[in-house]
C-alpha positions as CSV (number, residue, x, y, z in Angstrom):
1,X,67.4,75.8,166.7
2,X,66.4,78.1,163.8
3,X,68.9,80.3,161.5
4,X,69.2,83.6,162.7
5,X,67.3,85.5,160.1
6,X,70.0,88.5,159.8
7,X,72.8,85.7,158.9
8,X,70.6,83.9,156.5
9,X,69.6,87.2,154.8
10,X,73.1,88.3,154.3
11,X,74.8,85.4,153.4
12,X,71.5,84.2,151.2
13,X,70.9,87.4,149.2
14,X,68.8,86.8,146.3
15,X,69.8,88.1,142.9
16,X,68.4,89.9,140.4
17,X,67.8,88.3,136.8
18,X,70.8,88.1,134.8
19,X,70.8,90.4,131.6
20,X,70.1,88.0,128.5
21,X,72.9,89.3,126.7
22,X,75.3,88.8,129.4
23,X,78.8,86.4,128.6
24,X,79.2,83.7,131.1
25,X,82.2,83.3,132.0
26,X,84.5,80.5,130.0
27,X,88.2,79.1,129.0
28,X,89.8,77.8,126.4
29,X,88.5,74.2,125.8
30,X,92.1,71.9,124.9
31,X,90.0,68.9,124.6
32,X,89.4,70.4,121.0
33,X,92.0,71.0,118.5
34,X,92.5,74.6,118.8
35,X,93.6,76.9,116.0
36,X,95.6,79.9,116.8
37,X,93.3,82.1,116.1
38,X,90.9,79.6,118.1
39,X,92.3,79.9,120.7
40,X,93.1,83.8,121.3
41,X,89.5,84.0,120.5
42,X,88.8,82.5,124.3
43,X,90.4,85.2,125.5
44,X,87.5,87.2,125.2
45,X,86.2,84.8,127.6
46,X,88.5,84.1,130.2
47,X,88.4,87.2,132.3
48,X,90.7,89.7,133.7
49,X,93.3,91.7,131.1
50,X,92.4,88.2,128.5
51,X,89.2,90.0,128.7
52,X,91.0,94.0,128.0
53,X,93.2,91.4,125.2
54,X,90.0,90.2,123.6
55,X,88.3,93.8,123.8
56,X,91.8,94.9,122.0
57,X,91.9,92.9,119.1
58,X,88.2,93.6,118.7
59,X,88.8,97.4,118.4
60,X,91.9,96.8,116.0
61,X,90.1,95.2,113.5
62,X,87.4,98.2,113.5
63,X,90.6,100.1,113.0
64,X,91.4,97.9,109.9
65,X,88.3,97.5,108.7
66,X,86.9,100.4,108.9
67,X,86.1,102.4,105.1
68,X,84.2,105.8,104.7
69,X,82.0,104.4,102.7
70,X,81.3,102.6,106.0
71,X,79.2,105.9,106.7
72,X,76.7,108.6,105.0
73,X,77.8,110.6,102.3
74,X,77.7,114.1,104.5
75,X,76.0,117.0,103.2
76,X,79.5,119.0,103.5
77,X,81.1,116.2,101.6
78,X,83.9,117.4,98.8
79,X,82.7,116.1,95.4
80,X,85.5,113.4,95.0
81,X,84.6,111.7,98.0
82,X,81.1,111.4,97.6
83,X,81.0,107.9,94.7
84,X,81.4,104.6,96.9
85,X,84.1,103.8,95.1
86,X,86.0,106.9,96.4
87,X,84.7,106.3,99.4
88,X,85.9,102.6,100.1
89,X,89.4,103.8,99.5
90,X,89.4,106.1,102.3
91,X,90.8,103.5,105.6
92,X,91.2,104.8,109.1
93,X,94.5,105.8,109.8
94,X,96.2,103.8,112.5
95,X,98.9,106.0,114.8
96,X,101.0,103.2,116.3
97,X,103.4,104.2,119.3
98,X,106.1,102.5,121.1
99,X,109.1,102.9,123.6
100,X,112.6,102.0,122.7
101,X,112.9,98.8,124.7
102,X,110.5,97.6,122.2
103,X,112.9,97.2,119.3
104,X,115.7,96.0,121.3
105,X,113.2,93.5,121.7
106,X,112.1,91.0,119.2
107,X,108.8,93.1,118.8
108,X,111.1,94.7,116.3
109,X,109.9,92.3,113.9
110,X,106.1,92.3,115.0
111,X,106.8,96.3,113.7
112,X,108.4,96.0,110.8
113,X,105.7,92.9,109.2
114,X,103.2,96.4,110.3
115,X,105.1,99.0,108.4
116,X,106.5,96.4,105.5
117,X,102.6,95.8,104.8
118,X,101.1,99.3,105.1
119,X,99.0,98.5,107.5
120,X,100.0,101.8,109.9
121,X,100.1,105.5,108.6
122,X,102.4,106.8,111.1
123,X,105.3,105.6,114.0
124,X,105.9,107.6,117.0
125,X,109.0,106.7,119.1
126,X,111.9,107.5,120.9
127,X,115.5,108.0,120.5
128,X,116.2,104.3,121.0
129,X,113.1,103.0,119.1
130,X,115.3,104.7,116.0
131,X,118.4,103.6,117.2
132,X,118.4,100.2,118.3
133,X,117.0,99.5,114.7
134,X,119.8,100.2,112.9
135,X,122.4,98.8,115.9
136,X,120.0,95.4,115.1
137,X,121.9,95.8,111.2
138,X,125.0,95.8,112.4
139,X,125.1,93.6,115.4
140,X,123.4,91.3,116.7
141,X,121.4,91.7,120.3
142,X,121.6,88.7,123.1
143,X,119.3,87.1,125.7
144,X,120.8,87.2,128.8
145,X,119.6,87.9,132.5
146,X,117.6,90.7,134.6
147,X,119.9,89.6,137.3
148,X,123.0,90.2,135.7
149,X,125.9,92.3,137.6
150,X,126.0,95.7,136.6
151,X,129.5,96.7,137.1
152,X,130.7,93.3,135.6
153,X,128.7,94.0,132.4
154,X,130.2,97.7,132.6
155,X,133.8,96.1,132.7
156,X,133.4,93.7,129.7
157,X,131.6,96.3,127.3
158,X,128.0,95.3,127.7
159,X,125.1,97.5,128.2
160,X,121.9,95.5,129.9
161,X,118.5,96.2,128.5
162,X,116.4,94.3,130.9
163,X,117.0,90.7,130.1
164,X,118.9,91.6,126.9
165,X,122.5,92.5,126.2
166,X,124.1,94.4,123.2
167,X,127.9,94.7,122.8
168,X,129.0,98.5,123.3
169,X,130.9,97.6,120.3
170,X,127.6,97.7,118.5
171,X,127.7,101.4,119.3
172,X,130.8,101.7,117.7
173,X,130.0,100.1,114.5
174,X,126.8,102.8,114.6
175,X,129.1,105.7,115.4
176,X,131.5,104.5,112.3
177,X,128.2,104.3,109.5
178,X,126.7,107.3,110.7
179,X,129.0,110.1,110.9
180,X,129.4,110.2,107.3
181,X,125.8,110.7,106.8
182,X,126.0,113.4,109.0
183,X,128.4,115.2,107.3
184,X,127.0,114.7,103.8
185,X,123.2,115.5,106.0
186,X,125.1,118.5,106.8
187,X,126.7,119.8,103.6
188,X,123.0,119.4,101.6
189,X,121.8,121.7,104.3
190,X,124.4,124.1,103.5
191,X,123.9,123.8,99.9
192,X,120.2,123.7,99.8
193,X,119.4,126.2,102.6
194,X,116.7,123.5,104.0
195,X,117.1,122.4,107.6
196,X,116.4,118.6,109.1
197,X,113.5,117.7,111.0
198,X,113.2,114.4,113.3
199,X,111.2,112.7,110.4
200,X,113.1,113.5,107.3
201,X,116.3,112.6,109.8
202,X,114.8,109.6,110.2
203,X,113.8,108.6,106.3
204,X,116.9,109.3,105.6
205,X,118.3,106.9,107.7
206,X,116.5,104.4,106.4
207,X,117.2,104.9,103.0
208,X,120.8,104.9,103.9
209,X,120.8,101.5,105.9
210,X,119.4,99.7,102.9
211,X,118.1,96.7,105.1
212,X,114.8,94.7,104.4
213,X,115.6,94.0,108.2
214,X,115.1,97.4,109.2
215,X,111.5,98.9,110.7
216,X,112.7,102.6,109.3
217,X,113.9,100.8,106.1
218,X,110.4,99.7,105.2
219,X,108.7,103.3,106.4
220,X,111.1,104.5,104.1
221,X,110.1,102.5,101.3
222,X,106.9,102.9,102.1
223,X,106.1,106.7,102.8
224,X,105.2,106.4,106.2
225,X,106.4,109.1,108.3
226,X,108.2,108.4,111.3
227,X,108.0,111.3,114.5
228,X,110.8,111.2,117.4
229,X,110.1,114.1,119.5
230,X,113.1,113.5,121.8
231,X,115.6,112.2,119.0
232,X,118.6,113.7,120.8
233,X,117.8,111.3,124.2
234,X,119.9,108.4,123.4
235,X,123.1,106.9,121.0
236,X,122.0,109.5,117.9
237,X,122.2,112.5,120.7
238,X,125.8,111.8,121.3
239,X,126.6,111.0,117.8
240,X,125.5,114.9,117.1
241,X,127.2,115.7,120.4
242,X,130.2,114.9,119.0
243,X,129.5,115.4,115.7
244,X,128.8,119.8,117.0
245,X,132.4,119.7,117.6
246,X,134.1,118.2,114.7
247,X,132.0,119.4,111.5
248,X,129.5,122.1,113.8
249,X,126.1,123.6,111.9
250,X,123.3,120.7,111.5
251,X,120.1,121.7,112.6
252,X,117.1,119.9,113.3
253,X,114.0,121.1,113.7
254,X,111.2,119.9,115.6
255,X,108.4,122.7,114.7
256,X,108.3,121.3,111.2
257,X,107.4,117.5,112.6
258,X,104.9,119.0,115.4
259,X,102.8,120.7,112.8
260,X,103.1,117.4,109.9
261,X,102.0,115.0,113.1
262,X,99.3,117.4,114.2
263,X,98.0,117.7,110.2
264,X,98.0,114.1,109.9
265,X,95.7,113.6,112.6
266,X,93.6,116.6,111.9
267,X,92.9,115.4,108.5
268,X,92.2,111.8,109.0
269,X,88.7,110.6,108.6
270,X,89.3,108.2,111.2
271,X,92.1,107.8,113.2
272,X,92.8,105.2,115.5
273,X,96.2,104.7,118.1
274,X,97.8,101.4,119.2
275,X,100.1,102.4,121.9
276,X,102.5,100.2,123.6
277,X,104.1,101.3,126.8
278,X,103.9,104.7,127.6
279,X,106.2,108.9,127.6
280,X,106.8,110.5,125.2
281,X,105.6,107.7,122.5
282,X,102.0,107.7,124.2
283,X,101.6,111.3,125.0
284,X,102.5,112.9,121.9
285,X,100.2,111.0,119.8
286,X,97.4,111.4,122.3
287,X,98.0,115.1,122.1
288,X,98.0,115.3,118.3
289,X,94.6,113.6,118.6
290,X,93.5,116.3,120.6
291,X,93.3,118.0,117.4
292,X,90.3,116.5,116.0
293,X,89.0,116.5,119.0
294,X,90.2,113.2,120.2
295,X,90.8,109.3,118.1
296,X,88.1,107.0,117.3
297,X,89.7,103.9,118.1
298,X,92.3,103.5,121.1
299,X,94.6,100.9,122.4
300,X,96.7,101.0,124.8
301,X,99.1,98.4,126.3
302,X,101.5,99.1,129.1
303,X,101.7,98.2,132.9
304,X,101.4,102.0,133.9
305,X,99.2,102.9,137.4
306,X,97.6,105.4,137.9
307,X,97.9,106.2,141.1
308,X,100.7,108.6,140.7
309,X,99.5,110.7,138.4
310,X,101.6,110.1,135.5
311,X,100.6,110.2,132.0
312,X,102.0,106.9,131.2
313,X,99.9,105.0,133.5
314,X,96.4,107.3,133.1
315,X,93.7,104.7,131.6
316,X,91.6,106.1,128.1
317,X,89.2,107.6,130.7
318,X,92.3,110.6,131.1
319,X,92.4,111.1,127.8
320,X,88.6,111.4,127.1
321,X,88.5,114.1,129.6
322,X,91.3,116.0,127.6
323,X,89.7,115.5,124.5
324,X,91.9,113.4,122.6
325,X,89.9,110.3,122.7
326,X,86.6,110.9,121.7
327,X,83.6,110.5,124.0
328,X,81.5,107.7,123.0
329,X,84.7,105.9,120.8
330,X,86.1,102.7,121.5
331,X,89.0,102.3,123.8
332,X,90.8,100.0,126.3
333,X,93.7,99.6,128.4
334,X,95.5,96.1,128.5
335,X,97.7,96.0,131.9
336,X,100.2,93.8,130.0
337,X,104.0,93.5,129.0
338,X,103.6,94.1,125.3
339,X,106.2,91.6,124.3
340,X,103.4,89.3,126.1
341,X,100.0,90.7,124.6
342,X,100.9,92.9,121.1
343,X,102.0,89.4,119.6
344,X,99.1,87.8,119.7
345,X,97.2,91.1,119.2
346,X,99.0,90.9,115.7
347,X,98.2,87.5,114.8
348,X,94.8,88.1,115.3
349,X,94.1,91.2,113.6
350,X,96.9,92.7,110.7
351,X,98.3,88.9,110.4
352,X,95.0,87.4,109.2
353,X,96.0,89.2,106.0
354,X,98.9,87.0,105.3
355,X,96.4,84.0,105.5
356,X,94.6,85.5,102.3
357,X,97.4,85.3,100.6
C-alpha cells in the first residue's frame, strides 16, 4: 500500500535553501581547554537568551569602542572637533541603570570595578541602590534563604532581601553616620542660600563615606554623576523623615537633576544604556534618551513580561516606538536574573581592560 500523498506532503515539506550567512546552531566544545572568554564566546551560539547574552556583549563593546572619529567629520561640525585627534577622544557615553536589590547583592562589586575605572558616564538608581552601598560600609550583608520565616526574621531584627539578610542593626549604624551630615547638609544650605538635589545628595555622600569599597565613593572620585529620582523611597526617606522633625528646612530638589540627566543625554555624541532590571532605574533613563531622539546602543537585562503592559517588562521594540531608542540602533533584551548574565557580560567586555594591563 502506497503513502497517502497529503501525509507525505505535510510531514515531508521540502525546504528552501539555507541563507549562506546563516549560524548553525552549536555549544561549547569541553573537549578543548576553554578560556573564559572562550567559552562565553559560545554563547553566541548556543541559542535561546545565550543567544540575547551573546548579542549583549556584542553591542557593549560598540558601546566601548566606539570614537567620533569613528565617523565623518559633519559639515556642521564645531572647529575643535573636527582634527582626528579631537575626534578619537570623543567615547560614547554609556548610561548604566540598576534596581536596589542589585547592590545588596554582590553585583555591588561588578558596579563599582565600572565606576572605579571610568568606563560609565552616568548611574541611575533607586533609593536602595544608594543606600544599601553605604549600609555594605558599615555592616556586613548575609546569604541566607528565600524560604526563610517572615515573622521569625521580623522578631530577631532581620530584614530578608530575597535570599539575603542584613541586620536591622545595620540601619542603625546608617541612621547614627548620617544625621550629622544632614545637619551640617542643612546648615551650608542655610548659609549658602543653595538647595540639594538627588545627585549632589548623593556625591556628597560619597565623599563623606571615604570607602574604596563604596560604588558612590568612586563616582565621587571620579565625577560621574549619580541620578535617584525617588531618593526618599527607602532607609534615606526615613532618615529625612525624622530628620524634618528634629532640625526641619533641607530641601532637595529634583528639577535641577531632571534637567542635568536630560542635558547629559542630549549632548552626547553617542549614547548608549545598559539597564538591569527595570522602574524607575529603566524608565528614567529611557525617557532622558528621548531627548536626542532615542540611544544608539541598548541593553537591557531583566525577567520583565510584557503582557501586562508595564514599562519594566516592555522589550526595545516599546521604546523605539517612543523614540528613545533609535530606529535602526542596536538593542536587545536578555530575559535573565542579572546577578546570572551582567557578570559574565562584564568579563567579556569592560574586564578585557584589566587584561591589558
Amino acid at each position: 500500500m502506497s503513502i497517502p500523498s497529503s501525509a507525505s506532503a505535510a510531514v515531508l515539506q521540502p525546504s528552501e535553501p539555507i541563507p549562506a550567512e546563516a549560524v548553525s546552531v552549536e555549544g561549547p566544545n569541553f573537549e578543548k581547554n576553554l578560556s573564559l572568554q572562550d567559552f562565553i564566546a559560545s554563547y553566541e551560539r548556543i541559542g535561546f537568551q545565550a543567544n540575547s547574552l551573546g548579542r549583549a556583549i556584542e553591542i557593549v563593546n560598540k558601546m566601548r569602542t566606539w570614537r567620533l572619529s569613528d565617523d565623518p567629520v559633519a559639515e556642521d561640525e564645531s572647529e575643535d572637533l573636527k582634527s582626528p585627534e579631537a575626534r578619537s577622544q570623543v567615547k560614547c557615553n554609556v548610561f548604566l541603570g540598576y534596581t536596589s536589590n542589585l547592590i545588596s547583592s554582590g553585583l555591588r562589586e561588578v558596579i563599582l570595578h565600572l565606576v572605579k575605572h571610568k568606563h560609565v558616564s552616568a548611574l541611575v538608581t533607586t533609593a536602595g541602590g544608594i543606600e544599601e552601598d553605604f549600609i555594605k560600609c558599615l555592616g556586613k550583608t548575609y546569604l541566607a534563604d528565600f524560604n526563610l520565616d517572615g515573622a521569625d526574621l521580623r522578631r530577631k531584627g532581620m530584614n530578608r532581601i530575597g535570599n539575603l539578610i542584613v541586620p536591622n542593626d545595620n540601619y542603625c549604624k546608617f541612621e547614627d553616620w548620617l544625621t550629622p551630615i544632614l545637619d551640617a547638609m542643612l546648615v551650608e544650605q542655610k548659609e549658602t542660600g543653595e538647595v540639594w538635589s538627588p545627585s549632589s545628595f548623593i556625591r556628597r555622600l560619597g565623599k563623606e563615606i571615604n570607602n574604596e569599597e563604596s560604588v558612590y565613593y568612586w563616582a565621587y572620585k571620579n565625577d560621574i554623576p549619580v541620578f535617584c529620582p525617588a531618593l526618599t523611597d527607602g532607609s534615606i526617606g526615613d532618615m529625612i523623615y525624622f530628620h524634618s522633625f528634629r532640625n526641619p528646612g533641607l530641601i532637595i530638589d529634583i528639577v535641577r537633576d531632571i534637567r542635568d540627566l536630560n542635558e547629559h543625554s542630549r549632548k552626547s555624541r553617542k549614547a548608549g544604556m545598559i539597564i538591569l532590571g527595570g522602574g524607575v532605574c529603566k524608565h528614567q533613563i529611557a525617557n532622558a534618551m528621548l531627548i536626542r531622539n532615542g540611544a544608539d546602543y541598548s541593553v537591557y537585562i531583566n525577567t520583565g513580561q510584557e503582557f501586562d503592559g508595564s514599562d519594566s517588562g516592555a522589550r526595545p521594540d516599546e521604546a523605539i516606538s517612543w523614540g528613545k531608542i533609535r530606529a535602526g540602533s542596536e538593542s536587545v533584551k536578555v530575559f535573565a536574573d542579572a546577578t546570572l548574565a551582567f557578570p559574565l557580560l562584564v568579563a567579556a567586555t569592560f574586564a578585557r581592560d584589566m587584561e591589558q594591563k
